[in-house]
C-alpha positions as CSV (number, residue, x, y, z in Angstrom):
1,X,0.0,0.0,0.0
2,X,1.2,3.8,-1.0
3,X,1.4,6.1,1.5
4,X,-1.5,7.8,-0.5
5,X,-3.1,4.5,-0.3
6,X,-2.8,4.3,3.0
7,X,-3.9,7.8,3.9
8,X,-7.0,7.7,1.8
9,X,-7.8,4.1,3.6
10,X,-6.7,6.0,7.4
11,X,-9.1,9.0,6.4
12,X,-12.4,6.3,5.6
13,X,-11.3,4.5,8.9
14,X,-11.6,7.6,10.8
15,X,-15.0,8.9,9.1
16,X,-16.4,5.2,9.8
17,X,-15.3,5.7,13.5
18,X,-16.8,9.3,13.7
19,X,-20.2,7.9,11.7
20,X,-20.1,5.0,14.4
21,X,-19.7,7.2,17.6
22,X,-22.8,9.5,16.4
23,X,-24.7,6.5,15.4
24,X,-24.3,4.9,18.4
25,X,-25.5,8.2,20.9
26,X,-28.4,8.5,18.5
27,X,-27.3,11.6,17.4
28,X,-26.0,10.8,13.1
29,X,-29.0,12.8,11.9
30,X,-28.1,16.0,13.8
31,X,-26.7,18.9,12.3
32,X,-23.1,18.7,13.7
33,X,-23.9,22.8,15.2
34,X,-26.1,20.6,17.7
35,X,-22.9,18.8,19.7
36,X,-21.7,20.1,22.8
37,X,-18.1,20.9,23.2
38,X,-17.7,17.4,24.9
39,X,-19.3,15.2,22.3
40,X,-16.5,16.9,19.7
41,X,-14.1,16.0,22.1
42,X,-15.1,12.3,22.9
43,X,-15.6,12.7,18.7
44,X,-12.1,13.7,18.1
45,X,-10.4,11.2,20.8
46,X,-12.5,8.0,19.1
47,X,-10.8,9.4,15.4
48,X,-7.2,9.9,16.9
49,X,-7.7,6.3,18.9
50,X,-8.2,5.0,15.7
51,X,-5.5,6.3,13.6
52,X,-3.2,5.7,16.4
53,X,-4.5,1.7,16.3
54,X,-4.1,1.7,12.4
55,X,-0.8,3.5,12.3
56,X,0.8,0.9,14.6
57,X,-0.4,-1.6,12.8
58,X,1.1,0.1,9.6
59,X,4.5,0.3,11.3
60,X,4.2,-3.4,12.9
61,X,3.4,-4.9,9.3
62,X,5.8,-2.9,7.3
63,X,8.6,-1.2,9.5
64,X,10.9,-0.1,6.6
65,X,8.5,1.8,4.7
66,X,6.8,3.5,7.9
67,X,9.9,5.1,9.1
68,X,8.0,8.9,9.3
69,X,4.7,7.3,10.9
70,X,7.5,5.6,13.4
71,X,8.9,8.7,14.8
72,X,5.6,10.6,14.7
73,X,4.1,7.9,17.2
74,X,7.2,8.1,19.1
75,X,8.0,11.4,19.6
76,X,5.3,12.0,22.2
């Protein structure tokens, strides 16, 4: 996978995780004006989770090519 590839696959991942936290509080057919500060944190967190899950699994799988993604995890 291209590290376009794999940015255009980390971007869906993340809107599926966003459509699945406001699906799951009942809230997907709200206009997003409607969500309290909180909710677009708890929003936020679930997407950064995610890409954090995904981009260690990127590294794990192929550690040559993920050198970047490597020290942005680890620089923390």
């Amino acid at each position: 996978m291209t590290e376009d590839e794999w940015q255009a696959h980390v971007t869906r991942e993340a809107a599926k995780e966003i459509g699945a936290w406001l699906e799951a509080r009942g809230r997907l057919d709200q206009p997003i004006c409607s969500l309290t500060m909180r909710d677009l944190e708890a929003l936020a967190q679930n997407a950064i989770t995610h890409f954090i899950v995904l981009a260690s699994r990127r590294v794990a799988v192929a550690p040559d090519s993920s050198g970047d993604l490597r020290r942005f995890l680890m620089s923390g």
